[in-house]
N, C-alpha and C positions, 0 to 999 in steps of 0.2 A: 212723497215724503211725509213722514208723521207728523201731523200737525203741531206736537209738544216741540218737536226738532227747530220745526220754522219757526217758532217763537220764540224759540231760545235761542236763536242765530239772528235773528232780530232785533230782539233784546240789545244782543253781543257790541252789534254795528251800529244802533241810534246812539245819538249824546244822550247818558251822560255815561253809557256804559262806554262806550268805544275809544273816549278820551281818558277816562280813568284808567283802561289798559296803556294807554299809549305813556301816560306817565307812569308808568308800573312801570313798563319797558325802559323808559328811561332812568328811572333810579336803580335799577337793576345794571343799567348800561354805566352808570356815573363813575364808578372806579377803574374801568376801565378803557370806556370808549366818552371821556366829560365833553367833547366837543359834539358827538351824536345824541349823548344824552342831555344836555343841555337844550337841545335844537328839538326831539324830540318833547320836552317839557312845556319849551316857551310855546311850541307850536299847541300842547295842548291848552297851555293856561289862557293863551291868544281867543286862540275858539271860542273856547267856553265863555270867555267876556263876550266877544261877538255874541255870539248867540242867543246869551243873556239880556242883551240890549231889548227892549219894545221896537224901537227903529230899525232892525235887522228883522228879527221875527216879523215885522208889518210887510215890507218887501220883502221878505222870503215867499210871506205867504200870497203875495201877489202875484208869484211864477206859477202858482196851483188854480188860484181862486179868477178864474179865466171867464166864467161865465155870470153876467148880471143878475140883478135881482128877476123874477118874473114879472112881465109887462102884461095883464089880463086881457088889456087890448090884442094881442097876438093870438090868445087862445081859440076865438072864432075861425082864422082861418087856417089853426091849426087842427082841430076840431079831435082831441084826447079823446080816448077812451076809456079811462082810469088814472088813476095816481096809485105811486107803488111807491110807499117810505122804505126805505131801509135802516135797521138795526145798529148801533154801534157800540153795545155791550151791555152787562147785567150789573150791577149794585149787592154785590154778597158778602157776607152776612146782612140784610137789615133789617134790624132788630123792629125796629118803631113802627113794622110793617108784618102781619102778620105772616105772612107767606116766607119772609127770613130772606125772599131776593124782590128786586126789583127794578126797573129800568134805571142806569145809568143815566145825569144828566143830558149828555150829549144825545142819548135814544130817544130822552122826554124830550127836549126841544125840537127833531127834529118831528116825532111824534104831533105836537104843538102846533105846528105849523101847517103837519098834512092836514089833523080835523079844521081848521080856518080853510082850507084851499076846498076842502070836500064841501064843507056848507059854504061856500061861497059858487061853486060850480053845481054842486050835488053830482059830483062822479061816483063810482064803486071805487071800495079801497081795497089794495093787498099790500098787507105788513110782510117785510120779508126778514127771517133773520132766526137761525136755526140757534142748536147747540154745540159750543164750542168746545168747553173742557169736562163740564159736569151733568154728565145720562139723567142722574138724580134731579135737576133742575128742570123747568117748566124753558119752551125755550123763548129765544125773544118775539117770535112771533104771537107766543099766546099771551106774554105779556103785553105786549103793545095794543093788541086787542081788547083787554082790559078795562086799561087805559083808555083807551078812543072808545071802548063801548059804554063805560061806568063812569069816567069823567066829564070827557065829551060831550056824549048823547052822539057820538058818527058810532052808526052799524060798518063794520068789516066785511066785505064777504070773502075777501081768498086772505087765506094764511099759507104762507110758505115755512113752515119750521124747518127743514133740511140743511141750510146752507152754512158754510161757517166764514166765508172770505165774501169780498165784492164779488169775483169773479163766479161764485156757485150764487150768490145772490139773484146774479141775472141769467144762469143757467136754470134755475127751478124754476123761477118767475115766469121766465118763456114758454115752459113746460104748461104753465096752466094757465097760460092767458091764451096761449097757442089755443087752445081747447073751447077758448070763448071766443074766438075769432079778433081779440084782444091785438091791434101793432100800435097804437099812437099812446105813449103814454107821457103824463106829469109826472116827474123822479123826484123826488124829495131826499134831500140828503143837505150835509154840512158842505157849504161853497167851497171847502179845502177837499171836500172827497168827492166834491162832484166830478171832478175831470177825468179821475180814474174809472168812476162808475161808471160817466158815459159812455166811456169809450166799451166796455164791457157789454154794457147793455144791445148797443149799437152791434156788436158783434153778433149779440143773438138776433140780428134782422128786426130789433124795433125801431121803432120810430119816437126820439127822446124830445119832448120839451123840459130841459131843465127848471127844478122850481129850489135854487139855495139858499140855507138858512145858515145864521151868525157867520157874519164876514169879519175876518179880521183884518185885511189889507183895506178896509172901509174903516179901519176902526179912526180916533179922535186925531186933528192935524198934530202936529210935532211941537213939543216943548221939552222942558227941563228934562222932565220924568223919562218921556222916552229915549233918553241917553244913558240913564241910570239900571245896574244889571236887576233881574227880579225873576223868581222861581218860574213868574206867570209867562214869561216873555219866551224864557229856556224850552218849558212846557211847551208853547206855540211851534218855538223853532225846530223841536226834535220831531212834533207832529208833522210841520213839513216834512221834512227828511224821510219820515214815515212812506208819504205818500209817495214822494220821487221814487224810494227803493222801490215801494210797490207795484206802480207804474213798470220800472223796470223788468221786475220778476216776473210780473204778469207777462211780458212781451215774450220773454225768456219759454215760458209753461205753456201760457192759453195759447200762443199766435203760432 
């Protein structure tokens, strides 16, 4: 399937697009069917407060965010042979940067986190993370290299540019770690897409030590605020949902 397709049917299905049709349908329904389209509303405007909430997003993101922080104690006798970040999008237009693109917050932190883990162990790194919509763009692999080469001070040696989902993520990756006699690796990714990644990665016959960065089900105990609705919270909750679809779909495609 076209990639522009699945994105626009994903789009379609996360909040907040999903519930704004649902109340479309129902003001559409209201003169004729007011007890369906009532029930159709309340159940949208329901949600979306739900969802809204910080308390709801924290446990949502709890169902996802399955695996700990990394304990460096464990790494001895798991004994890596790389760390392999993965990409989670480009920054376009930016201006304030000459190039006009550049990593996405989500890609720099988790970026961020591999150069720490690389000069803390001195593994080899491979950034994975192709081109999605735009041929004309550099893809996220050569920027993350960049990055970890010009910021940092961590040398890269594999680039994976190909991929454009999780699941090609750790199809190419296999393809050239295959090649270096590469199975144990440190996965660096966002604690919400770790669980989909592993499970991916794990498919191509590697050997995963999870290493997760920015947790939100860790985030601050519960007060006032986390009852109160907020864009940031909505944001969280849709990215959930995100992952569960994709989970799914994956199962549906790759398995």
């Amino acid at each position: 399937m076209d990639i522009y397709i699945i994105y626009v049917i994903k789009t379609l299905l996360l909040p907040t697009a999903s519930l704004l049709i649902i109340s479309i349908a129902g003001l559409i329904l209201l003169p004729r069917k007011p007890t369906l389209a009532m029930t159709l509303m309340s159940f949208s405007l329901a949600t979306l407060l739900l969802l809204s909430m910080p308390v709801i997003a924290k446990y949502l993101a709890a169902t996802q965010e399955i695996y700990p922080p990394l304990k460096h104690s464990v790494l001895d006798e798991f004994a890596p042979q790389a760390i392999v970040v993965l990409g989670g999008g480009l920054r376009a237009p930016a201006p304030e940067y000459a190039a006009q693109v550049t990593l996405k917050n989500r890609t720099f932190l988790r970026v961020r986190y591999a150069a720490l883990l690389a000069k803390q162990t001195r593994l080899p790194l491979l950034v994975s993370g192709g081109k999605v919509f735009k041929a004309e763009n550099p893809s996220e692999a050569e920027l993350m290299t960049d990055v970890l080469n010009n910021e940092f001070g961590q040398e890269v040696r594999w680039q994976e540019g190909n991929s454009r989902n999780t699941a090609e993520n750790a199809f190419y990756t296999n393809k050239i770690l295959s090649k270096e006699g590469v199975q144990r690796i440190i996965l660096v990714t966002h604690a919400l897409h770790m669980r989909r990644a592993v499970e991916q990665f794990q498919l191509q016959g590697l050997h995963v030590m999870p290493a997760p960065t920015i947790f939100w089900s860790r985030s601050d105990e519960l007060n006032l605020f986390s009852f109160l609705p907020s864009a940031c919270a909505l944001q969280r909750s849709s990215l959930v949902m995100h992952e569960i679809m994709g989970r799914v779909w994956y199962k549906l495609r790759y398995l």
